[in-house]
Backbone as numpy.savetxt, mean C-alpha at the origin, in Angstrom:
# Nx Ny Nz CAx CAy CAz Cx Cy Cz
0.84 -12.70 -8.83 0.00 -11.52 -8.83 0.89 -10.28 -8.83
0.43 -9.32 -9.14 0.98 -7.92 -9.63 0.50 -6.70 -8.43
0.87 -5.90 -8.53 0.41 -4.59 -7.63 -1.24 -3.55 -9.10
-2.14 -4.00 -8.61 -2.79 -2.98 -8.81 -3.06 -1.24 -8.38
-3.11 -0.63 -9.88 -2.78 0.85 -9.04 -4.22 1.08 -9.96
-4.92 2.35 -9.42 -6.41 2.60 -9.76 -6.28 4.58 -9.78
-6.03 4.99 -11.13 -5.38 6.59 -10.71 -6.56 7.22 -10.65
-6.58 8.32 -10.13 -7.67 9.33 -9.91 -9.31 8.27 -8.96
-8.61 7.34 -8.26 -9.81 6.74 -7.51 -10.85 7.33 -6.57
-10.55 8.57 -6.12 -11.19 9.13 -4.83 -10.95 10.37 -4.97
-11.66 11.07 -4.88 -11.75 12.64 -4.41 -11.71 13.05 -2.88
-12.70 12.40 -1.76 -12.63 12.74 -0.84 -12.47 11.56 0.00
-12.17 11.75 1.68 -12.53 11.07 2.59 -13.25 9.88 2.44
-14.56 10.45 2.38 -16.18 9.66 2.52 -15.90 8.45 1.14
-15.36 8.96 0.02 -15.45 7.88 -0.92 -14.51 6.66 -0.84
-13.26 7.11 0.18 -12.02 6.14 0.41 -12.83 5.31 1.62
-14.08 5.73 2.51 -14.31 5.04 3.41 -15.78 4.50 2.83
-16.27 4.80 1.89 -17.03 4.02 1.75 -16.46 2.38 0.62
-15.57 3.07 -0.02 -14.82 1.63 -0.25 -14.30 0.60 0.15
-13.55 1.12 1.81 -13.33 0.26 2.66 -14.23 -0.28 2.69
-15.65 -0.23 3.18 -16.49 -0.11 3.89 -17.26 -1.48 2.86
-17.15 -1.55 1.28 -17.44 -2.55 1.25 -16.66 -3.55 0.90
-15.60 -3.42 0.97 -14.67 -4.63 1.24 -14.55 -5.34 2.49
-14.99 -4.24 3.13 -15.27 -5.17 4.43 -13.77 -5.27 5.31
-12.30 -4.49 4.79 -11.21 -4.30 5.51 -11.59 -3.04 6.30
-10.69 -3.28 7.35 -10.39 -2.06 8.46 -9.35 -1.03 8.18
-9.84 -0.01 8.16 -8.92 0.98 7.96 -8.46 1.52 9.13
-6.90 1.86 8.68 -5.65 2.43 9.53 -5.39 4.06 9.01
-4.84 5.03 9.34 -4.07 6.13 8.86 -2.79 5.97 8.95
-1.75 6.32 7.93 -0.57 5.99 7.94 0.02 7.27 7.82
0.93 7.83 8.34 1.30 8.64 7.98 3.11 8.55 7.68
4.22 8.75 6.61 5.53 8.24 6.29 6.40 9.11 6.28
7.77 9.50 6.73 8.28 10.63 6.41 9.03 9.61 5.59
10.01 10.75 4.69 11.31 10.43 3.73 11.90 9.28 4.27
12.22 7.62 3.55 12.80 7.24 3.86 13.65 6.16 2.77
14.79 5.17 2.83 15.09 4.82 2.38 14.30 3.39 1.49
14.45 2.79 0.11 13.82 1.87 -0.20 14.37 0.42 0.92
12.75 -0.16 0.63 13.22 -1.47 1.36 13.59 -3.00 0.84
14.25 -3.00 1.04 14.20 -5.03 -0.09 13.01 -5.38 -0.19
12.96 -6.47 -1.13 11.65 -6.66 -2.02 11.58 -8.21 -1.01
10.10 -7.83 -0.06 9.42 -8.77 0.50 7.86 -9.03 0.28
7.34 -9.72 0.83 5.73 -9.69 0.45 5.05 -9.54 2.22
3.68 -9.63 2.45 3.22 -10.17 3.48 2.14 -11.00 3.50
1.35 -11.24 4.57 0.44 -12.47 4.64 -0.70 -12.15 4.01
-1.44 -10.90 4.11 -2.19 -10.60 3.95 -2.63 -9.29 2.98
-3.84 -9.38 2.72 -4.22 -8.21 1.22 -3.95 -7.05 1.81
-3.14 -5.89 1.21 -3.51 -4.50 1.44 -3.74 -3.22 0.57
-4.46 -2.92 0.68 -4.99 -1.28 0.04 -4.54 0.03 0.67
-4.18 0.65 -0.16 -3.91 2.34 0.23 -4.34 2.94 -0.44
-4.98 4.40 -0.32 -5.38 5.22 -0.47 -4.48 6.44 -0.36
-3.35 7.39 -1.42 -2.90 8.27 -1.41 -3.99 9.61 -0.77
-3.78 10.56 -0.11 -4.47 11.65 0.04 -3.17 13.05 0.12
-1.94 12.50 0.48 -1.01 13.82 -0.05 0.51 13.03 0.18
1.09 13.80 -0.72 2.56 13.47 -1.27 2.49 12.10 -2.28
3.65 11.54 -2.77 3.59 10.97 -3.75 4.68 9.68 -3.27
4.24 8.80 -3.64 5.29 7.31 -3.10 5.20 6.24 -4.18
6.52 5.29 -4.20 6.44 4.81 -5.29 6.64 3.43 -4.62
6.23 2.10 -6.02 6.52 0.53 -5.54 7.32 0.30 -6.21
7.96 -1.03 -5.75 8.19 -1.71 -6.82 7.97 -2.73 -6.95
7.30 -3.29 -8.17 6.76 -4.34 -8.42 7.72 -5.29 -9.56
7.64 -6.42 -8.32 8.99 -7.54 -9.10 8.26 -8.48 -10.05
7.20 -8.50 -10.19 6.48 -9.10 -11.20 6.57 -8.90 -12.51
6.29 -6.86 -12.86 6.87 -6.34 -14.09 8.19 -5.58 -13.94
8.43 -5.31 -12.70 10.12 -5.42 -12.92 10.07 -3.65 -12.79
9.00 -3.16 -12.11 8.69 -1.60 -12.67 8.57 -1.02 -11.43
8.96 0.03 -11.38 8.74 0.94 -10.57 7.27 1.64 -10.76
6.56 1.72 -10.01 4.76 2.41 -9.76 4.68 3.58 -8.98
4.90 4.85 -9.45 4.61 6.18 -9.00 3.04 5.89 -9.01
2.72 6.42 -7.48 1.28 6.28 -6.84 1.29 8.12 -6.16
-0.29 8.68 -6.32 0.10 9.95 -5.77 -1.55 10.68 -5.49
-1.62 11.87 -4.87 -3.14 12.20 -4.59 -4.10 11.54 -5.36
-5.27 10.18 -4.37 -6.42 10.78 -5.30 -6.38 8.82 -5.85
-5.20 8.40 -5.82 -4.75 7.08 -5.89 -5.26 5.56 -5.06
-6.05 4.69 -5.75 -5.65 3.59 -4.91 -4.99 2.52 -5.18
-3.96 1.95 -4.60 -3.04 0.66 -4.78 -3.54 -0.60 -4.13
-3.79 -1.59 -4.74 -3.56 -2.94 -4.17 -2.27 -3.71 -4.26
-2.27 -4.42 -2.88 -1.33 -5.48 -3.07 -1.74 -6.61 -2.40
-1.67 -8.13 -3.30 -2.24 -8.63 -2.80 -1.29 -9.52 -1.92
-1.79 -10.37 -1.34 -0.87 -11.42 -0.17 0.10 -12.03 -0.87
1.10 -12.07 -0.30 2.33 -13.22 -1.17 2.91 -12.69 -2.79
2.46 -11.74 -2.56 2.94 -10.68 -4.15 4.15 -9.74 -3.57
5.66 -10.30 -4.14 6.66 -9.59 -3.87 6.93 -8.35 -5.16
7.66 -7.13 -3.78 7.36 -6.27 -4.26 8.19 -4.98 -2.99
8.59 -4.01 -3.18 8.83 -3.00 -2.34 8.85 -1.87 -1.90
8.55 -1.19 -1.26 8.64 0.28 -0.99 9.78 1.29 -1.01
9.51 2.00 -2.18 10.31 2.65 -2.66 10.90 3.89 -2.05
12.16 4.41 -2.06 12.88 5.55 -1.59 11.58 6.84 -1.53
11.15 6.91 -0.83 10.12 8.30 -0.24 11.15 9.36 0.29
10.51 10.70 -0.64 11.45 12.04 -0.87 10.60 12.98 0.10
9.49 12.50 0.08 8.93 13.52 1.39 7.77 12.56 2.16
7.23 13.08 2.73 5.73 13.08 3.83 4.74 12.28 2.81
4.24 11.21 3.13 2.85 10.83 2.63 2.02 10.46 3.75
0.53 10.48 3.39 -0.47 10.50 4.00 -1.20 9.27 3.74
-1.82 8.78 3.83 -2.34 7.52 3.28 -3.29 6.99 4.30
-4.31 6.31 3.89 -5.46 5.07 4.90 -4.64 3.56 4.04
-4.44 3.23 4.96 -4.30 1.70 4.84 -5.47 0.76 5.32
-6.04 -0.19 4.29 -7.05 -1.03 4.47 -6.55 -2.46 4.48
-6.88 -3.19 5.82 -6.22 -4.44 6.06 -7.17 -5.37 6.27
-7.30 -6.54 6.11 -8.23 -7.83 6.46 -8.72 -8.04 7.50
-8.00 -7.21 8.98 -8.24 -7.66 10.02 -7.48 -6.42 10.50
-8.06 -6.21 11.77 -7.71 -5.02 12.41 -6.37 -6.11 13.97
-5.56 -5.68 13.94 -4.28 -5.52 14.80 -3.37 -4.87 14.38
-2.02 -5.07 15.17 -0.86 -3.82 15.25 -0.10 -4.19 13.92
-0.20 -3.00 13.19 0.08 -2.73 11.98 2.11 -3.68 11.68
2.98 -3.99 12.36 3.48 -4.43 12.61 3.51 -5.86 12.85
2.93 -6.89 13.25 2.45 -7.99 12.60 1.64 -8.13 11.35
0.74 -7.35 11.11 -0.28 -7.47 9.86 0.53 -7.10 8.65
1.49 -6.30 8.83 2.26 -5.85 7.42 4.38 -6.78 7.87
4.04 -7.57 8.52 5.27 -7.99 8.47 5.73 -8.60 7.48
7.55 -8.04 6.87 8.34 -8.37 6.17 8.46 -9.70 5.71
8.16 -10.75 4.72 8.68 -11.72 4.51 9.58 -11.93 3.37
10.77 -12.82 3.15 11.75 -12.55 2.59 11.16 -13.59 0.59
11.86 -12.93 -0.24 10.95 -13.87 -1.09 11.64 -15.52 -1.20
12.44 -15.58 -0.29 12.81 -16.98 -0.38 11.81 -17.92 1.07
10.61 -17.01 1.31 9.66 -18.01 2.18 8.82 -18.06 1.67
8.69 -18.09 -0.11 7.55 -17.97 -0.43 6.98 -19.68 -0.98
């Protein structure tokens, strides 16, 4: 599986939560400062973001591509789809939508692609 990106998905708030809303995931707020890219891992479970300010990029080892994501944006990734988070140059804002509500830190933990 691949990283789905969906451009110009949402205008406001209410439309990013009524999407959650029928997927039936729990939404988080994320907020990221500038940081370095991370090695290309996957995790257990599906996740969605919702850009609302600054601009962040993936990378997706499937097409081998880098995915500029930015206001207004939604991304999927699905479970066991390696892939990584790219060098962030400033501040993003984002709702993260997860399968199950716990500490964002188990639910988005690192796995290496040789546990796949």
């Amino acid at each position: 599986m691949s990283i789905e990106i969906q451009r110009g998905f949402f205008k406001t708030k209410a439309d990013v939560l009524n999407d959650i809303k029928q997927t039936g995931f729990w939404p988080t707020t994320n907020f990221s400062r500038p940081k370095p890219t991370v090695p290309v891992h996957w995790h257990s479970v599906d996740v969605q973001g919702y850009i609302f300010e600054g601009e962040a990029k993936l990378f997706d080892d499937i097409s081998n591509q880098e995915l500029r994501i930015g206001p207004g944006d939604k991304f999927t990734v699905c479970a066991r789809t390696l892939h990584a988070e790219c060098e962030a140059e400033g501040d993003v804002l984002m709702i993260l939508a997860l399968p199950e509500p716990g500490p964002l830190e188990k639910l988005l933990e690192q796995h290496t692609p040789e546990e796949l």
